[in-house]
NUZASE-293854 format. One record per residue (C-alpha): x, y, z. Coordinates in steps of 0.05 Angstrom, whole numbers, padded with zeros to 5 digits, always signed. Layout:
REM residues N
XYZ ...
This chain:
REM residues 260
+00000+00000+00000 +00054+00054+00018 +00083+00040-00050 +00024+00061-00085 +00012+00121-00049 +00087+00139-00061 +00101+00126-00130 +00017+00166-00140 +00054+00231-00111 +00118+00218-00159 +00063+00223-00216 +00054+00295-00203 +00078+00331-00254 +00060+00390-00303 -00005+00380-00346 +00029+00390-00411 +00059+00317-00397 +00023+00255-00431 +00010+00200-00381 +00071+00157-00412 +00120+00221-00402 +00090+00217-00335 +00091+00143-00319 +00173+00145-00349 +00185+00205-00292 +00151+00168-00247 +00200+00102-00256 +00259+00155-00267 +00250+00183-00205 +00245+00126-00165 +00299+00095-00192 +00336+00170-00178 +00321+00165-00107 +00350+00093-00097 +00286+00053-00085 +00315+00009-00153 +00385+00010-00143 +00434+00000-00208 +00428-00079-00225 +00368-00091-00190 +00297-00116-00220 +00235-00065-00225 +00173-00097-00205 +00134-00147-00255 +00095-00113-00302 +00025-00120-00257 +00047-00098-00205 +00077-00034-00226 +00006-00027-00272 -00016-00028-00193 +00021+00018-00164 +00019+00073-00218 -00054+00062-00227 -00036+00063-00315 -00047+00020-00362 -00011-00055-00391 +00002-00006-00463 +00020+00058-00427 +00068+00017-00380 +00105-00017-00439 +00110+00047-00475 +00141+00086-00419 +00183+00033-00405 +00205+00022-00475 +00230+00104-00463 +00262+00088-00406 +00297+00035-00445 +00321+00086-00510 +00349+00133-00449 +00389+00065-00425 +00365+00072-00360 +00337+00008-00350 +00345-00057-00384 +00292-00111-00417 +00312-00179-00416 +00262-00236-00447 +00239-00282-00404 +00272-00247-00340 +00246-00175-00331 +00269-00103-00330 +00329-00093-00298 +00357-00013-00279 +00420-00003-00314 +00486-00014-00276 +00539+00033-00279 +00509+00077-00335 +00530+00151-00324 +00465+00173-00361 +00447+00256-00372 +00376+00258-00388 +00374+00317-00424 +00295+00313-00419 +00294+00321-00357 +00329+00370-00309 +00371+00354-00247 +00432+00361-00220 +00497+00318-00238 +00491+00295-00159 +00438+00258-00181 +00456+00235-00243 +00521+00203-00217 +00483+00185-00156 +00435+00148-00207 +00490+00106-00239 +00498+00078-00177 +00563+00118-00158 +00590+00158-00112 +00597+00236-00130 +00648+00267-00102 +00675+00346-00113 +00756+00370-00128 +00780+00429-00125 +00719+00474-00107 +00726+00550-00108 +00661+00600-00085 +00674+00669-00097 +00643+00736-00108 +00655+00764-00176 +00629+00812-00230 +00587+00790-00287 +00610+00782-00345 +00564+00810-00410 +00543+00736-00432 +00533+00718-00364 +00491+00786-00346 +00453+00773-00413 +00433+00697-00379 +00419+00728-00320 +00383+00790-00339 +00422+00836-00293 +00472+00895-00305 +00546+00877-00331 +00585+00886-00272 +00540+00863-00219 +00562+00823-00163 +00561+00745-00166 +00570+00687-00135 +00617+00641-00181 +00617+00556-00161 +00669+00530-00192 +00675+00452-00176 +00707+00385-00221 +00659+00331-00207 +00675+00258-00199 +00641+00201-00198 +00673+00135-00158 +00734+00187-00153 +00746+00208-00224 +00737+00272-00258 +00675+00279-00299 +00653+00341-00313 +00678+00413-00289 +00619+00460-00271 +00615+00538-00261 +00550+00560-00238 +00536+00636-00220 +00476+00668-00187 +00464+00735-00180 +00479+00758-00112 +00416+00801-00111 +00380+00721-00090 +00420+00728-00017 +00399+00797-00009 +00451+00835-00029 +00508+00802+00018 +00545+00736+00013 +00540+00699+00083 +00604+00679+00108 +00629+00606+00094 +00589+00574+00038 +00613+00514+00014 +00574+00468-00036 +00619+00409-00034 +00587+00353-00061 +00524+00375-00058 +00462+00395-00111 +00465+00473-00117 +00384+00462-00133 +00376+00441-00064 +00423+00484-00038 +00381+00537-00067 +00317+00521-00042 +00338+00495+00034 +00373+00565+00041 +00339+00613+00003 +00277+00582-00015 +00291+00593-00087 +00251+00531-00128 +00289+00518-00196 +00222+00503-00250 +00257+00493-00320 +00318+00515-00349 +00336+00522-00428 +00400+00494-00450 +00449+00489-00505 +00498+00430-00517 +00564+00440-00563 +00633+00400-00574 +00683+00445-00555 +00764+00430-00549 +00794+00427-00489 +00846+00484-00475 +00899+00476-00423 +00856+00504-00370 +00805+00440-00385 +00851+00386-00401 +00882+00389-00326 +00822+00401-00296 +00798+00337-00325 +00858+00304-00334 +00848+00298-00414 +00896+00324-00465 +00899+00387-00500 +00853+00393-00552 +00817+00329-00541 +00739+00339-00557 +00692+00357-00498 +00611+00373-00485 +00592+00442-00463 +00523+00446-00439 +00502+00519-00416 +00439+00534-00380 +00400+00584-00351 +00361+00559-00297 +00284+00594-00273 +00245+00600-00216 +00171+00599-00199 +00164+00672-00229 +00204+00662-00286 +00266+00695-00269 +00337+00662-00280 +00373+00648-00224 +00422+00604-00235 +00465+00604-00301 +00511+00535-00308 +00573+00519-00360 +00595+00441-00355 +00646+00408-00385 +00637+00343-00393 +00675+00288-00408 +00636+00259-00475 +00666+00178-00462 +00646+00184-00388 +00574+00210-00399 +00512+00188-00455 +00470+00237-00465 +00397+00221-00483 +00335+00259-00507 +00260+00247-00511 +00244+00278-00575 +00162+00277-00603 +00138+00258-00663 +00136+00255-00723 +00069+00296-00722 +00032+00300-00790 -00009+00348-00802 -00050+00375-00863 -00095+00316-00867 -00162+00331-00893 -00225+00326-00837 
């Protein structure tokens, strides 16, 4: 019973969603949150049907999406099985790389972290909608996962979102700046729009991540948003492109002109 009323509430989501995109999030999330760790077999097909209160079609359908995104695995004749190991960035979904590498059944760790106050830059005041030259707060951190280097992230939010004045002390460490934001200043992060690029590494990136100059990477930027629309958090990552897959739930085709 308290797995039906559980995985109900993870079903929540915005109305825009079809009831497969819903029932995927749903298995996504719990699998996110550790209740199917990596390796480990989901529930037979009735009783997750049960518990998500959805159809045998809309089931198979979500799950065949979970499947394209390789976060879970269908074997004939044994069941569906969450994917181990699989460093996964769901680019249809957003959350933090904490739970992405948390997700894959690692464990995320943080180098070389830096917090600082600085001034924006023009791109960065353009993401941000504020003023060149305003004061920021710059997180600059190289992510690992099981103790290697991943992805470097900078994320900078305006410093107007902690009143004006940087408390003393803040360190992110290995946690996700999207709770970090909401536990301490109740900011809620509701979408964010993002680009993805190959870029080459410089020397800067290549010792960070410990590739070689010139070697390809993935830059994602993104502009986070809260509740009222504003952007509050703007991100560049770095990722390491044979560490990570990146996956996307893309519609369609729709046809359209067809006579009534």
């Amino acid at each position: 019973m308290s797995h039906a009323v559980e995985t109900r509430t993870l079903l929540s989501r915005p109305e825009h969603q079809t009831l497969t995109e819903m029932t995927a999030a749903a298995i996504s999330e719990a699998i996110r949150q550790g209740k199917y760790p990596p390796g480990s077999q989901l529930p037979p097909e009735m009783e997750l049907m049960g518990m998500l209160r959805v159809s045998r079609s809309t089931l198979r359908e979500a799950l065949r999406l979970l499947e394209e995104q390789g976060l879970i695995v269908r074997r004939r004749g044994l069941g569906t099985f969450v994917s181990e190991h699989s460093i996964i960035k769901d680019l249809s979904q957003n959350f933090g790389i904490t739970e992405m590498i948390t997700q894959a059944g690692m464990t995320p760790g943080t180098l070389d972290e830096t917090v600082r106050q600085d001034k924006a830059s023009k791109h960065v005041a353009e993401m941000l909608d504020i003023q060149p030259g305003d004061a920021v707060l710059v997180v600059d951190r190289i992510r690992t996962a099981g103790g290697v280097p991943i992805v470097w992230t900078i994320d900078i939010l305006p410093v107007a979102l902690f009143g004006g004045a940087l408390p003393q002390g803040i360190s992110i460490k290995d946690a996700s700046l999207y709770d970090y934001v909401y536990k301490q200043l109740g900011v809620r992060v509701m979408h964010g729009v993002a680009t993805l690029r190959p870029v080459a590494a410089n020397q800067e990136m290549a010792h960070k991540l410990n590739t070689r100059l010139r070697d390809p990477l993935l830059l994602l930027e993104q502009t986070d948003y809260d509740e009222q629309g504003r952007p509050v958090i703007y991100s560049a990552e770095y990722h390491l492109p044979d560490k990570i897959t990146f996956v996307l739930y893309r519609k369609g085709p729709h046809h359209f002109g067809a006579s009534i």
